[in-house]
N, C-alpha and C positions, 0 to 999 in steps of 0.2 A: 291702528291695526290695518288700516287700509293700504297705507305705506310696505309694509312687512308684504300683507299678500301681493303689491306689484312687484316688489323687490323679488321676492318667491318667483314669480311669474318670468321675468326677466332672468333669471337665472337658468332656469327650467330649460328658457327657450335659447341663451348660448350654450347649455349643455347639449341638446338635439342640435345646433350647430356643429358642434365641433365633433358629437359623433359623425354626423355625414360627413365631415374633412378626414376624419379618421378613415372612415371608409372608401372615399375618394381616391387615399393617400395607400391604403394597402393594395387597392384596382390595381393602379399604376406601380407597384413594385412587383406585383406578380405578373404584367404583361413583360416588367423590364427582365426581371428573372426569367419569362419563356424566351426572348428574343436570346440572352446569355447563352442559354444551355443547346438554343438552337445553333448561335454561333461556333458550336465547338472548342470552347473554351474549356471548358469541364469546372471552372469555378464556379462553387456555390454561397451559402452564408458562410462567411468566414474566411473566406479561401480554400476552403477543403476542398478536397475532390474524393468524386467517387465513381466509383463501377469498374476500377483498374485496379484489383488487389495482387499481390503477389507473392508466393508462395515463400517461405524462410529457404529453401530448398533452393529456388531462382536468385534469389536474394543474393545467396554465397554467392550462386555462382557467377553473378554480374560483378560481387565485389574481385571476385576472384581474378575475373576476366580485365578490371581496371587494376589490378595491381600489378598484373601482368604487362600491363601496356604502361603505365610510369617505370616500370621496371625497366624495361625496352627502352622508352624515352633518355633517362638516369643512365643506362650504359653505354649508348649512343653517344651522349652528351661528356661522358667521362674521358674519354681519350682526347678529346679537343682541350679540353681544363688541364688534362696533364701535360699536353705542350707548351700549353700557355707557362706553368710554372716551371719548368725544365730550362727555358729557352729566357732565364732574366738580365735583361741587359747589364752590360759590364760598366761598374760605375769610374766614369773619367776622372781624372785627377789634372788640374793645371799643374804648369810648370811656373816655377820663378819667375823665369824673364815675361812670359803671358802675363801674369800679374803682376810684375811691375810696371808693363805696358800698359794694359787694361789704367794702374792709378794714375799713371802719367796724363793720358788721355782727360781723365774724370778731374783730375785738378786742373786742368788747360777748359775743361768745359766751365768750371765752377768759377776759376778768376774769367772767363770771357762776362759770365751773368756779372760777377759782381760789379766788373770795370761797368757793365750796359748799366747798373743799377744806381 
């Protein structure tokens, strides 16, 4: 029985350890947390933020005011895209005697390697 009550004893006394680490451990997350919020950061637990809410009413009218402006960006952007496809270059076409020159050549390179080889 003697055993059991030091066993008991020992237990006791890492459980009152590890609350004071517990308690250590939240100190220092709440110093970290005021330094956070001092920073101006506005992130809290989670990443959330608060104290910036905004009306449905502002809301539109931000979305309104960015669609406007892709809009802007998008027709801006459209007349350069349509020269580009307007203005496609004219596809060349060789002549005969060009390639039969071109194989002339390419066989005079091919027996040079092979005589080297």
């Amino acid at each position: 029985m003697s055993s059991l009550s030091t066993v008991l004893q020992q237990l006791q006394q890492e459980r009152t350890q590890a609350q004071q680490q517990v308690e250590k451990l939240n100190s220092a997350i709440s110093v970290i947390e005021g330094l956070v919020g001092r920073n101006g950061s506005g992130a809290t637990n989670n990443g959330a933020r608060t104290g910036r809410t905004v009306s449905a009413a502002s809301r539109r009218k931000m979305a309104q005011a960015q669609k406007a402006r892709w809009a802007r960006v998008r027709q801006e952007a459209q007349p350069a895209a349509a020269e580009k496809t307007s203005a496609a270059p004219v596809k060349r076409t060789m002549s005969v005697a060009a390639r039969r020159k071109i194989a002339m050549f390419q066989r005079a390179r091919w027996a040079k390697l092979k005589k080297a080889a």
